[in-house]
LUMMAR-868238 format. One line per field, with one value per residue (C-alpha): residue in one letter; x negated, y, z negated; residue number from 1. Coordinates in Angstrom, 3 decimals. Layout:
N
residuo = A ...
X = X ...
Y = Y ...
Z = Z ...
num = NUM ...
***
This chain:
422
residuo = X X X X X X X X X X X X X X X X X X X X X X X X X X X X X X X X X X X X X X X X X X X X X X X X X X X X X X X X X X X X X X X X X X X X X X X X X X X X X X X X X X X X X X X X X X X X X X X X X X X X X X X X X X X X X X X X X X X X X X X X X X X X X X X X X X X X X X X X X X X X X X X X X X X X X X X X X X X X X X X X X X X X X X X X X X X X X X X X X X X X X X X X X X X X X X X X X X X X X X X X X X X X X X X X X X X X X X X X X X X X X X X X X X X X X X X X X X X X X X X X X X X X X X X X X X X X X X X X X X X X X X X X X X X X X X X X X X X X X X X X X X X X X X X X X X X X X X X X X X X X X X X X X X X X X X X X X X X X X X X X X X X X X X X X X X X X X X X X X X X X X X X X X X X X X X X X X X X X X X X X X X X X X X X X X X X X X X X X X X X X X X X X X X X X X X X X X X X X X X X X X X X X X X X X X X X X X X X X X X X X X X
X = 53.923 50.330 47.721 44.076 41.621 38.358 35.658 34.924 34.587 36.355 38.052 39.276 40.291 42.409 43.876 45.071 46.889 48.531 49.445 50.820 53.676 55.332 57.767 57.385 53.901 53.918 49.709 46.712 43.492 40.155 37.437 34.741 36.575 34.876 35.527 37.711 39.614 40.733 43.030 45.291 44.139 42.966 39.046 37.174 33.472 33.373 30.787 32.734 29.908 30.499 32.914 32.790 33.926 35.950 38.290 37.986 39.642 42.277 42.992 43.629 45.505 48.649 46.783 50.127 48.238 44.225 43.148 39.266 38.197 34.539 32.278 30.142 32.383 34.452 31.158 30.311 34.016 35.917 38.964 38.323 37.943 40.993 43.217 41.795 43.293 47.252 46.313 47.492 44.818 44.223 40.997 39.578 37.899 34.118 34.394 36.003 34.325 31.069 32.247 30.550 28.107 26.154 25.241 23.996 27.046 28.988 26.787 27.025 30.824 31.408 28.842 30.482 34.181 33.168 34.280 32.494 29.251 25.534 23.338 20.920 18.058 17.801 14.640 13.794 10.107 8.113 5.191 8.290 10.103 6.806 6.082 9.791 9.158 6.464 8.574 12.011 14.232 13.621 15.434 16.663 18.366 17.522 19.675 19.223 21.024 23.243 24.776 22.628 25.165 25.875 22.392 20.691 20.736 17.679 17.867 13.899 13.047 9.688 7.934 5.637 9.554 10.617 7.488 7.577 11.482 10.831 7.352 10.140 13.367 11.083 7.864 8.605 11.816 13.395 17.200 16.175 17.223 19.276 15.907 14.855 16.795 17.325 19.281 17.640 20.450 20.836 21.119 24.239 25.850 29.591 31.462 32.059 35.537 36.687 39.744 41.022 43.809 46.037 46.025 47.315 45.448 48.164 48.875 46.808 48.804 46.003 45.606 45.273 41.642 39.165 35.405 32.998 29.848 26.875 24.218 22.898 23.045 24.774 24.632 23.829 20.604 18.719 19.178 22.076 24.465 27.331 29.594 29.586 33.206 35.572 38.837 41.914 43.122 40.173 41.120 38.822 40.605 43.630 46.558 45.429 41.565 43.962 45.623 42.569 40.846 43.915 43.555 39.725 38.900 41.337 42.969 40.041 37.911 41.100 41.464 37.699 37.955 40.710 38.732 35.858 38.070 37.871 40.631 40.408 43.527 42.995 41.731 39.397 37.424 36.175 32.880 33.166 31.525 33.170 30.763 31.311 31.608 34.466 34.791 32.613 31.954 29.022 30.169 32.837 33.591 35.289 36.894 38.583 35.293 34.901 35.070 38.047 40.255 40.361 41.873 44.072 45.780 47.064 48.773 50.403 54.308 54.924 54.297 50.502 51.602 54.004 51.689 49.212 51.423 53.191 49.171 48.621 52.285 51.178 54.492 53.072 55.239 58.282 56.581 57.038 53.646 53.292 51.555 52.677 51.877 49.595 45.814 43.623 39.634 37.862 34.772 32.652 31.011 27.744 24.544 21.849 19.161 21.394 20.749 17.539 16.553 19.075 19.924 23.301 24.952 26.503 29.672 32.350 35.734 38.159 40.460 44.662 45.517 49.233 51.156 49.321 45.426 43.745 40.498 39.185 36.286 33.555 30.793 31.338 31.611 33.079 30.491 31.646 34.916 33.577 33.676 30.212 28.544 27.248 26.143 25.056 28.261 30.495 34.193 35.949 37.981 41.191 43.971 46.381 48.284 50.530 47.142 43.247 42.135 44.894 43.842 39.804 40.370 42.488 39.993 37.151 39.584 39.836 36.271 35.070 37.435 35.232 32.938 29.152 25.304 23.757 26.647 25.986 28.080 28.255 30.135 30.884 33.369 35.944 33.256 33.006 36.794 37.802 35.298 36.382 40.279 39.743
Y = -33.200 -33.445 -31.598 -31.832 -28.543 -28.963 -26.938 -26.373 -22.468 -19.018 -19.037 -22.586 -21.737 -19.031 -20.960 -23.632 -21.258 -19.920 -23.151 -23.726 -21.705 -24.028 -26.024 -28.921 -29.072 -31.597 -32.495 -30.706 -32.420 -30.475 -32.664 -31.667 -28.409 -27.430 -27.828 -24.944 -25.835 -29.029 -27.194 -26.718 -29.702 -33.090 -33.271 -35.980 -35.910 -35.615 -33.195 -30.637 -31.868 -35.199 -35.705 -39.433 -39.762 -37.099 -38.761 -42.001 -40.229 -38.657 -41.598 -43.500 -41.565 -40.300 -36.760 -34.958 -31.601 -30.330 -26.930 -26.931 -23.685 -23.663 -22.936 -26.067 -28.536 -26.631 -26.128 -29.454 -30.553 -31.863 -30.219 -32.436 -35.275 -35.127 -34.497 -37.477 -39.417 -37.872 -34.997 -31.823 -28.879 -25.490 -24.434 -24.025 -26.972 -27.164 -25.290 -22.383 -22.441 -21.582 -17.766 -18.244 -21.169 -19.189 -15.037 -15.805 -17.148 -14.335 -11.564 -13.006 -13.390 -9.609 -8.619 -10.634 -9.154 -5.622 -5.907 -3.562 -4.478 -3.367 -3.484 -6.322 -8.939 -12.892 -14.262 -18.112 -17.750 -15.918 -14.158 -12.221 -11.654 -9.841 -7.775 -6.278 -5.819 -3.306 -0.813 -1.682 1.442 1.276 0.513 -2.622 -6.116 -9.444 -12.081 -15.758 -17.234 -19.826 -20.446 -19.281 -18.990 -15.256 -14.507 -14.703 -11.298 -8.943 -4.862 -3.879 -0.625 -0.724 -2.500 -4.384 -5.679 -6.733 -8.878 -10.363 -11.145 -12.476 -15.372 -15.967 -16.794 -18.415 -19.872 -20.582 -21.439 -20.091 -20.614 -23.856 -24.869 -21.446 -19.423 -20.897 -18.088 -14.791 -11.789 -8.093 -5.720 -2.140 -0.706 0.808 3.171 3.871 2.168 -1.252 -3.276 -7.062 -7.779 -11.263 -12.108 -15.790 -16.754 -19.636 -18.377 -16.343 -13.787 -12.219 -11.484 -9.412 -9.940 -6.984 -5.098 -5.253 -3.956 -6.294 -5.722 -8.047 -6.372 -8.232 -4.492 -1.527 1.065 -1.257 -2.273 -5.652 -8.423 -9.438 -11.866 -14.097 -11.188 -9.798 -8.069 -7.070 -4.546 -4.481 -2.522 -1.058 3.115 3.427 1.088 3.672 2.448 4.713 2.749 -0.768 0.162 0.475 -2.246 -4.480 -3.080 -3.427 -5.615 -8.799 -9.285 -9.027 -11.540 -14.099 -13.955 -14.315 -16.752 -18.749 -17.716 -19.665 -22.681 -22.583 -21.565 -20.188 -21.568 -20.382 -17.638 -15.000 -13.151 -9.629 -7.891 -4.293 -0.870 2.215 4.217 7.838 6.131 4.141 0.949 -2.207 -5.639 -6.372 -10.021 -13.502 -15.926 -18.791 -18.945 -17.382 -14.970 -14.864 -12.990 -11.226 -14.211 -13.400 -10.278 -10.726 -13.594 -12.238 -9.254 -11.873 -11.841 -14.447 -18.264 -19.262 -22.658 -21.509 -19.671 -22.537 -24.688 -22.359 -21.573 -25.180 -25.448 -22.300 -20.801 -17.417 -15.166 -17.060 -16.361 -13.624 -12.660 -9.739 -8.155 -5.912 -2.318 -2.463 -2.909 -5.731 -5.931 -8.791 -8.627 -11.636 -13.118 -14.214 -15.982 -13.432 -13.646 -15.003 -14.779 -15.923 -18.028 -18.773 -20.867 -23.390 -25.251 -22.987 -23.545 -21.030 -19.652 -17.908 -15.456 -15.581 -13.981 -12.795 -12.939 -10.074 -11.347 -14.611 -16.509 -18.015 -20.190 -20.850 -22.563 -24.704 -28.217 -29.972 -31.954 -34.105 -32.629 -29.158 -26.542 -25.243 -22.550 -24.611 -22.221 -18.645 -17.034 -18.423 -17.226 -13.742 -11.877 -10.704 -8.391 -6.702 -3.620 -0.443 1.310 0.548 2.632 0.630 -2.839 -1.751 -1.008 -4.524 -6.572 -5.778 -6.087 -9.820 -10.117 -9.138 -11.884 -14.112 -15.641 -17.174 -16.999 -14.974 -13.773 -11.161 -9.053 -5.387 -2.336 -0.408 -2.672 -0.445 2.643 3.813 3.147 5.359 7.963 7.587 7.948 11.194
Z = -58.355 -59.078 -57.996 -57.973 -58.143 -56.818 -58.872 -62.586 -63.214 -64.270 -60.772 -61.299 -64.377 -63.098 -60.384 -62.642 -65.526 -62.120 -60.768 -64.515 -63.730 -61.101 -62.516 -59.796 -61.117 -63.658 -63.817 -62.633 -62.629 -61.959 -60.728 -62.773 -64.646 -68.005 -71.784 -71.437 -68.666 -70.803 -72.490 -68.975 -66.765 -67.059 -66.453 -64.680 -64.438 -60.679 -59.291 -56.977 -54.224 -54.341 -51.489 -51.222 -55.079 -54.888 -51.336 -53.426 -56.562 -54.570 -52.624 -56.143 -58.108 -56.480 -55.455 -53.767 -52.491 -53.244 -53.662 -52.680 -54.592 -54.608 -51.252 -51.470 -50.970 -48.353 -46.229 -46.429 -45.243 -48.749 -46.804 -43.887 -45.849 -47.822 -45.144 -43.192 -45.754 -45.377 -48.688 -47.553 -49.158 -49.488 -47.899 -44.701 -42.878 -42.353 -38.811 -40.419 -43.695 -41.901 -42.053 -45.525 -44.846 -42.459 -42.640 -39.063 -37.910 -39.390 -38.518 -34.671 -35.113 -36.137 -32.900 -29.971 -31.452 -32.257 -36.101 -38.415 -39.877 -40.544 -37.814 -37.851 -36.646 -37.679 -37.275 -38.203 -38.289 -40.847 -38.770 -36.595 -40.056 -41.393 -38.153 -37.825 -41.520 -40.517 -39.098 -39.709 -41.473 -45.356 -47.374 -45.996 -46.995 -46.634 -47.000 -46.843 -44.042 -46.030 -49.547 -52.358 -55.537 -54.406 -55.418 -51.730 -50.920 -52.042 -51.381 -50.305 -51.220 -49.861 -47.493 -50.077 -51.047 -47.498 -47.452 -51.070 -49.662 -47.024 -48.459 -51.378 -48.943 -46.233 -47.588 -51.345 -50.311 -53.927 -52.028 -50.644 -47.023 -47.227 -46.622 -43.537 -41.388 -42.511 -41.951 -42.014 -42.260 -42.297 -45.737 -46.020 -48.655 -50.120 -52.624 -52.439 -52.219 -52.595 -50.773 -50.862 -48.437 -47.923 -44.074 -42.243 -39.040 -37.864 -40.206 -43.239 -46.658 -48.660 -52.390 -54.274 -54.108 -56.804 -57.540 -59.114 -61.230 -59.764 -62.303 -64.745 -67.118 -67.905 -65.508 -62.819 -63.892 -64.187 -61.881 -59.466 -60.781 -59.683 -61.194 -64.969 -64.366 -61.936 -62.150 -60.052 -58.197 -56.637 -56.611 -53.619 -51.705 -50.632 -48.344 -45.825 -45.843 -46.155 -43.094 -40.780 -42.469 -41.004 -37.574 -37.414 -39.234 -41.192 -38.041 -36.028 -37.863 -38.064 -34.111 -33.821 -34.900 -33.516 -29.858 -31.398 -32.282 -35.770 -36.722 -40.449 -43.290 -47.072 -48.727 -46.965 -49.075 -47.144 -49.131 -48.256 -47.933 -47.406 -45.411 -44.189 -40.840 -42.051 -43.661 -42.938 -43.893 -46.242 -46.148 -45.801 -48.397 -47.291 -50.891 -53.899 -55.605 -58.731 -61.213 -58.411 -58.523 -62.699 -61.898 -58.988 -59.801 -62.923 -61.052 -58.790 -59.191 -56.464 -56.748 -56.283 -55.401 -52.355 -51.217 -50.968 -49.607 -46.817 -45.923 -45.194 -43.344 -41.205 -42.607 -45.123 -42.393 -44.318 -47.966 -50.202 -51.529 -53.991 -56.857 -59.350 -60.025 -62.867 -63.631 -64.612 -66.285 -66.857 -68.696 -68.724 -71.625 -70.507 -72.357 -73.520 -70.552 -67.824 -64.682 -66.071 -68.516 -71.134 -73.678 -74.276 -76.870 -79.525 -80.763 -79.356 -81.162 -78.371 -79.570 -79.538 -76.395 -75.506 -72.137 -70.676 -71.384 -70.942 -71.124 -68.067 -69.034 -66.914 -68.696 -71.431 -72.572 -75.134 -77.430 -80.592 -80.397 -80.609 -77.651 -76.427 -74.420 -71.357 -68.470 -68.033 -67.613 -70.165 -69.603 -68.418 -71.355 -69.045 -69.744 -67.918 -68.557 -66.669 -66.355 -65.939 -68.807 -70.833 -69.471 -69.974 -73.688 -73.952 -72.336 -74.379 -77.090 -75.900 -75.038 -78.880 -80.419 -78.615 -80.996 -80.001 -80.689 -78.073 -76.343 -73.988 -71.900 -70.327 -71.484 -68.836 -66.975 -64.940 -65.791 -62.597 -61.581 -64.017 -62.756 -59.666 -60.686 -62.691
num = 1 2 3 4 5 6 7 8 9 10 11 12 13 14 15 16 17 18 19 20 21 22 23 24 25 26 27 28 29 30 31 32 33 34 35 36 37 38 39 40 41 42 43 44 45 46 47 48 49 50 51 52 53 54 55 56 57 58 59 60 61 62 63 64 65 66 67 68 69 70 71 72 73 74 75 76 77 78 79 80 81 82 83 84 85 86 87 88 89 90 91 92 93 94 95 96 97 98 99 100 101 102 103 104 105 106 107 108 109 110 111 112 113 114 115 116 117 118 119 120 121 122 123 124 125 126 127 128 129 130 131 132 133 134 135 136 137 138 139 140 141 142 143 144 145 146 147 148 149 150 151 152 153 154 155 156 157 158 159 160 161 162 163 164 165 166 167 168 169 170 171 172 173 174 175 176 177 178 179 180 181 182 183 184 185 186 187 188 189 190 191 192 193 194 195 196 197 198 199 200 201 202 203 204 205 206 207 208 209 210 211 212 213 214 215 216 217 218 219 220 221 222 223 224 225 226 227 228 229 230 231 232 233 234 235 236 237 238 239 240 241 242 243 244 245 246 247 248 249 250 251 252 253 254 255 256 257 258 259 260 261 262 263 264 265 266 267 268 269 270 271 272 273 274 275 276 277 278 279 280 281 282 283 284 285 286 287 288 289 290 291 292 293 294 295 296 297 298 299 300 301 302 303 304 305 306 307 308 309 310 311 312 313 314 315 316 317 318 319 320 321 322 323 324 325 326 327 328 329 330 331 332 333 334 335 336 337 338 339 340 341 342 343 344 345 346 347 348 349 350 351 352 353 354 355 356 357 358 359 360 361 362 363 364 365 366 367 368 369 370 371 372 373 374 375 376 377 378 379 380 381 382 383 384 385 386 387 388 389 390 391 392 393 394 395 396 397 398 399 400 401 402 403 404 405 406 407 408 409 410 411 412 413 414 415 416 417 418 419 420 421 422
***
């Protein structure tokens, strides 16, 4: 069987050492993958975007199922596509995948079915924008109504922020077309949870939870970034907070959305905040995240590509999906400056990694034969162990074999997990 991955990053990465396992897989090809992502998959230099070449690909070369992992491409309808031609995928069509493609759209969505979120106000024209910003609660956040590279969303601590936000997002335009609505949401407080879950629009198999680390620093300093770590299993995230987070809210949002005729088929990624009035949702990805899918797919005991396939076949009620008990870090290896300005290019070494630990790489390339750093975040050290302290300590482990000029990366991973364990 062969099997094409859309997308060329960490998360791909992990997706395709899962899909490795299947023995009716006999080639993966990731369309454009990544120097490291040679090593498991066949790369062709197809931009994850390019829907047209990527239809024309599949329709060429024997494609017998895709797995659409990034949220481009799925918001712009590669699922559609593909499936117009006879290639079963995994991924939600455009209709659905606007859960993600648009904060409005969401933000409306949780309103009209009474599923737990901030309050808020959209506004598509600046001069409104500024004078709510003049006596709106502070702090607040303002997010950019559509896909941004997870970095659309600013927290304004004052009201010289809101309006520096707000000429950025709407007049300078720094998110492009994504800016020209915005969302100004309540700021709300509690610790935050990923949950990932499989659906096939009629029932909702949750992944195990994780907690990422968006700051750029230690201590949760410095910018926001697309994710510098993530642990699993999130200790916050207790069975008795799972439990009303199905009533209220998973199940909720997947017959919202089937009474809006967009029926949602893939993963569903639910941002959370557990707030002392119970838990809420900060956001929807359409997708796998990442760094999470680096740490939950390593804990999964049950076939990835089942899964996938009984998703598409509206069958997961017939599917055995389930995790094991113990913990999982990965701590990303980043290039010094990211998510600013950085610098690419230097050779990389990757250290020897056992059964329990991987390497997902995320930005590299190969050049004269030679692997290369080739994007801000460069991979995600992983390990897994019986408990999070153990699989902390292994990861970094990992994550110092790995060998490049101006590798940067944080240290407190899984710091405030353990805190919040003890």
């Amino acid at each position: 069987m062969k099997i094409m991955v859309v997308g060329g990053g960490g998360r791909e990465h992990a997706i395709i050492k899962s899909l490795k396992k299947n023995p009716e897989i006999t080639e993966i090809v990731a369309l454009p993958g990544n120097g490291g992502i040679a090593a498991d998959a066949e790369c062709v230099n197809i931009g994850a975007k390019d829907i047209d070449a990527i239809v024309e690909y599949a329709k060429n070369n024997a494609i017998d199922f895709a797995v659409v992992a990034p949220d481009d491409p799925l918001v712009l309808g590669c699922v559609d596509a593909l499936e117009n031609i006879g290639i079963p995928c995994f991924g939600p069509h455009a209709n659905a995948a606007i859960i993600e493609g648009s904060k409005v759209f969401s933000k409306n969505l949780m309103k009209k079915y009474n599923i737990p979120t901030a309050a808020y106000e959209v506004f598509t024209d600046i001069a409104s924008a500024l004078a709510y910003a003049e006596t709106c609660p502070i702090p607040i956040v303002v997010k950019a109504d559509g896909l941004a590279l997870g970095k659309g969303v600013l927290i304004c601590e004052t009201r010289d922020d809101v309006r520096s936000a707000l000429h950025s997002m709407m007049e300078d335009k720094i998110f492009g077309a994504s800016g020209s609505s915005v969302v100004m949401e309540e700021f709300l407080t509690g610790p935050e949870v990923s949950v990932l879950a499989f659906t096939d629009g009629k029932v909702v198999r949750p992944m195990v939870s994780s907690m990422d680390h968006k700051r750029a620093h230690d201590n949760d300093e410095g910018l926001n970034t697309g994710g510098m770590g993530t642990i699993a299993p999130n200790p916050y995230y207790t069975k008795e907070i799972a439990d009303v987070c199905m009533e209220t809210i998973f199940l909720p949002t997947i017959n919202a959305m089937n009474a809006e005729g967009r029926t949602f088929k893939g993963c569903l990624y639910f941002g959370l905040m557990l707030t002392p009035n119970g838990p809420k949702v900060i956001e929807y990805n359409c997708r796998f995240g990442d760094p999470e899918t680096q740490v939950v797919l390593p804990l999964l005991k049950s076939d990835l590509f089942t899964i996938m396939k009984a998703v598409h076949d509206g069958t997961l009620a017939d599917v055995d999906v389930t995790f094991g008990d113990g913990a999982a870090c990965c701590v990303v290896c980043a290039s010094d400056g990211y998510p600013g300005k950085y610098e690419t290019g230097y050779p990389m070494t990757l250290p020897e990694t056992t059964d329990t630990e991987a390497v997902y790489v995320a930005g590299a390339k190969i050049k004269d034969g030679v692997l290369v750093t080739g994007g801000g975040r460069v991979l995600g050290a992983v390990a897994v162990r019986d408990t999070l302290k153990e699989a902390i300590d292994a990861a970094y482990v990992v994550a110092d074999g790995v060998k490049f000029d101006n590798k940067y990366m944080r240290r407190d991973i899984g710091a405030r997990a353990l805190a919040a364990k003890n």
